[in-house]
C-alpha positions in Angstrom: 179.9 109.0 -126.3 178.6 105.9 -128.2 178.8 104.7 -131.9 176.7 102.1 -134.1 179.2 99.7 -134.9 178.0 100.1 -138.4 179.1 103.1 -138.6 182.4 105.0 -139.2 185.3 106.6 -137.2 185.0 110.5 -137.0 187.9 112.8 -136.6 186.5 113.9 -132.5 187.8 114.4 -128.8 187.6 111.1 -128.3 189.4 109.3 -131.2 192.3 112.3 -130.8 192.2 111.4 -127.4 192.9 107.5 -128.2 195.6 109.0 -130.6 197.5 110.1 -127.8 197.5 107.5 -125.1 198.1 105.1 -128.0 200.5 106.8 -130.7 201.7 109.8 -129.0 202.8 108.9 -125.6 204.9 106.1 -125.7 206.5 108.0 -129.0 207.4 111.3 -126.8 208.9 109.5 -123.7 211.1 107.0 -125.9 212.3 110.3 -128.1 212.4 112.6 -125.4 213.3 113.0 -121.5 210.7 113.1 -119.3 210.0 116.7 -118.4 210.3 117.2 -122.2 207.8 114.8 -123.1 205.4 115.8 -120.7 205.6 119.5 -121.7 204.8 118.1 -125.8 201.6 116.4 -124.3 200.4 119.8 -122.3 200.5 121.3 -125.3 199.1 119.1 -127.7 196.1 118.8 -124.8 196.0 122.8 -124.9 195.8 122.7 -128.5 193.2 120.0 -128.8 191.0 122.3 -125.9 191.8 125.9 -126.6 192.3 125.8 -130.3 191.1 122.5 -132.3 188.6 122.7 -135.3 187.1 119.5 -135.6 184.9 120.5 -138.8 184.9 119.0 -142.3 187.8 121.3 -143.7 189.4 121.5 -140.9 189.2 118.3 -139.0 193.1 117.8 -138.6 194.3 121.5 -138.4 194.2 123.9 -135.3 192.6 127.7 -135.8 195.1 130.7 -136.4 196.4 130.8 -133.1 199.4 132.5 -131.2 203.0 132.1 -129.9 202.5 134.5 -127.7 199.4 133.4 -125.6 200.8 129.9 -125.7 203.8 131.0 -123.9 201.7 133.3 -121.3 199.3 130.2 -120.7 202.1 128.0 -119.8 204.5 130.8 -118.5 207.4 130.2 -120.8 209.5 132.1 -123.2 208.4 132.0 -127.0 211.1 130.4 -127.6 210.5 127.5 -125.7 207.1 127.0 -127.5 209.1 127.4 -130.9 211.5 124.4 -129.4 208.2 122.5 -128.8 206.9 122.6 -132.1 210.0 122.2 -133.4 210.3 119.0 -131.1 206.8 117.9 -132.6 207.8 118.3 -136.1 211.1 116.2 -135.6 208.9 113.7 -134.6 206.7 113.3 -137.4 203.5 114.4 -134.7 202.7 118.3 -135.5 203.8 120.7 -138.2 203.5 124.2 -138.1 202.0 126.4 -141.2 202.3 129.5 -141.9 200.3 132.1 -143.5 201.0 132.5 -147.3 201.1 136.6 -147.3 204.9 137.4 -146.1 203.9 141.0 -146.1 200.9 139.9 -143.2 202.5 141.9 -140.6 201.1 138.7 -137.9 203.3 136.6 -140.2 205.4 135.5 -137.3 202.9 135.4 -134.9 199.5 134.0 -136.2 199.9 130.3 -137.9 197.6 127.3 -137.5 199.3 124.0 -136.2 198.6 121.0 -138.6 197.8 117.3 -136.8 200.0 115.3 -139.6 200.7 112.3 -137.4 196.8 112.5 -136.4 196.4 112.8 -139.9 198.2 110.1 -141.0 196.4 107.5 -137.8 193.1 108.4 -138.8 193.4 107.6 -142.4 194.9 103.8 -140.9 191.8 103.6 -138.7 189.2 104.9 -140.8 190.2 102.3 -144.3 190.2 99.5 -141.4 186.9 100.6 -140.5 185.8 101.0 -143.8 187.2 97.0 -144.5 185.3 96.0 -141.9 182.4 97.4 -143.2 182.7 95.7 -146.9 183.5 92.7 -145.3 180.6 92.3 -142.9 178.3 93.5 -145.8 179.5 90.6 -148.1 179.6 88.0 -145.5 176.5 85.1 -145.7 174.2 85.3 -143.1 174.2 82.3 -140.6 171.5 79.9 -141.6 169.3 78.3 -139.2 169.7 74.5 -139.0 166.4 72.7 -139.7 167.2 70.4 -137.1 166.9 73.1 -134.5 163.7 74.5 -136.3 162.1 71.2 -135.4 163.9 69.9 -132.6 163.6 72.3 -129.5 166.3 70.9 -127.7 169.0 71.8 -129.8 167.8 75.6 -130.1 168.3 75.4 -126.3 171.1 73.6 -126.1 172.7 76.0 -128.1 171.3 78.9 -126.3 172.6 77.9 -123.1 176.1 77.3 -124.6 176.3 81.5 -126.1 175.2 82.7 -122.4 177.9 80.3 -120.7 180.3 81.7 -123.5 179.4 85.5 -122.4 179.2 85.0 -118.6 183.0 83.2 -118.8 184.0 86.8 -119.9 185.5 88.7 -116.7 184.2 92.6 -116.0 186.8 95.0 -116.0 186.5 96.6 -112.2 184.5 99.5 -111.8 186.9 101.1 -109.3 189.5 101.0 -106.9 192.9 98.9 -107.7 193.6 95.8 -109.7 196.3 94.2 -107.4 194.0 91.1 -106.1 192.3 90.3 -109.1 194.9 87.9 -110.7 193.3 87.7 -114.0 193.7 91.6 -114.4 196.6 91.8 -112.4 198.7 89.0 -114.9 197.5 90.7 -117.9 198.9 93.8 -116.7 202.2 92.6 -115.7 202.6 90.4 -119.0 202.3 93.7 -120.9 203.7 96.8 -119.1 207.4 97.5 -119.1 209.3 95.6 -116.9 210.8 95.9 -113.5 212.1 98.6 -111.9 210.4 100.7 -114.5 207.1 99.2 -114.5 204.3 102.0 -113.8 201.8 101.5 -111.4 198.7 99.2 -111.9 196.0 101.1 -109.7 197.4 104.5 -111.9 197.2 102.5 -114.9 193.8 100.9 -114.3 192.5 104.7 -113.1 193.6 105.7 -116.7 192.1 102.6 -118.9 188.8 102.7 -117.0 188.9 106.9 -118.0 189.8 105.9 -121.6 186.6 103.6 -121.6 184.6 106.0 -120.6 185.4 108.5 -123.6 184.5 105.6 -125.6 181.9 104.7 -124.5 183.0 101.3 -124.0 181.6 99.0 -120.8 183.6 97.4 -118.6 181.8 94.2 -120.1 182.7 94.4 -123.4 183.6 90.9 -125.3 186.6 92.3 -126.0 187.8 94.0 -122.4 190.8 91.5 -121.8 192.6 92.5 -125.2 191.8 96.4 -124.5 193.6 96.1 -121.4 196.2 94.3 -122.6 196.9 96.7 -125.6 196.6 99.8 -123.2 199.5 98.4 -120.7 201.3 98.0 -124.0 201.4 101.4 -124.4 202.3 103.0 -121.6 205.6 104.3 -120.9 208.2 103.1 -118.2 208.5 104.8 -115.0 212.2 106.8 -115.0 
């Protein structure tokens, strides 16, 4: 999926899905051990699947949905779903809301599952964005020199220099693992945990080239070195 740079973030499967590898998953496995943690991200994947509203008045809220059938779809007790929530919520990532009528006779059953630490991201993101916005709209355009207007040679000159400028800009690899491409390789290992805990590159890569791709980001982009970089930076140590 791609978006006009003009234009702004939208609560949708992919920015939740950035959410997560960014915010949520280094969060759960530094509060959490790792069996733990990797139940909370089945669920909130299950949730954002099975059960996510992604419509105006409820863009950061789940629809009514059950203890019950979450604990048959992942073949636990409901109390262990309880424990996750209550996991979520200690966390500052999910909160679970009730219905209002304590006479509903689902009252303990039925509840919707609100995205506060989504929430709470996308409102970060979205006045970034809108800075961005305001800022580019009130910036001068560039002005063509009148020495280039009547002096071809500078117009190429400088032409030559912005294509040398783009071409020095590696390509993220299409496929396959990173360990003999040193540039990759060096930004990888200058930002993912350290040794003996340090995840696996050709994993790691496997995952940032799948996060592109629900961004709709090419392996080209200007800005492909500092993507990767911030991506190791957020995964979690191998225990």
């Amino acid at each position: 999926m791609t978006r006009a740079k003009s234009a702004l973030p939208t609560p949708n499967t992919a920015t939740y899905h950035t959410y997560v590898d960014e915010v949520v998953t280094p969060t759960l496995y530094d509060s959490f051990n790792r069996n733990m943690a990797n139940a909370l991200l089945a669920l909130l994947r299950y949730l954002e699947q099975r059960r996510y509203d992604f419509s105006a008045d409820r863009a950061f809220q789940t629809r009514p949905i059950s203890v019950a059938a979450i604990a048959d779809h992942f073949r636990v007790t409901k109390r262990s779903v309880q424990r996750w929530f209550a996991n979520l919520e200690r966390v500052g990532i999910a909160a679970r809301v009730y219905r209002k009528n304590p006479s509903h006779k689902f009252k303990n059953l039925l509840n919707r599952i609100d995205f506060t630490g989504f929430s709470a991201w996308f409102s970060t993101l979205a006045a970034k964005a809108k800075k961005e916005q305001r800022d580019a709209q009130s910036r001068p355009k560039k002005q063509i020199s009148s020495r280039s207007i009547f002096n071809p040679k500078i117009s190429e000159k400088d032409g030559r220099k912005d294509a040398h400028d783009a071409s020095n800009t590696p390509s993220f690899p299409k496929s396959g693992p990173i360990k003999y491409d040193k540039h990759w390789l060096g930004i990888a290992y200058d930002n993912l945990p350290p040794r003996p805990h340090t995840p696996c590159t050709t994993a790691t890569a496997d995952a940032f080239r799948k996060h592109l791709k629900q961004l709709g980001i090419g392996f080209d982009h200007p800005s492909i070195s500092k993507r990767w970089a911030n991506f190791c930076k957020g995964r979690y140590p191998v225990r």
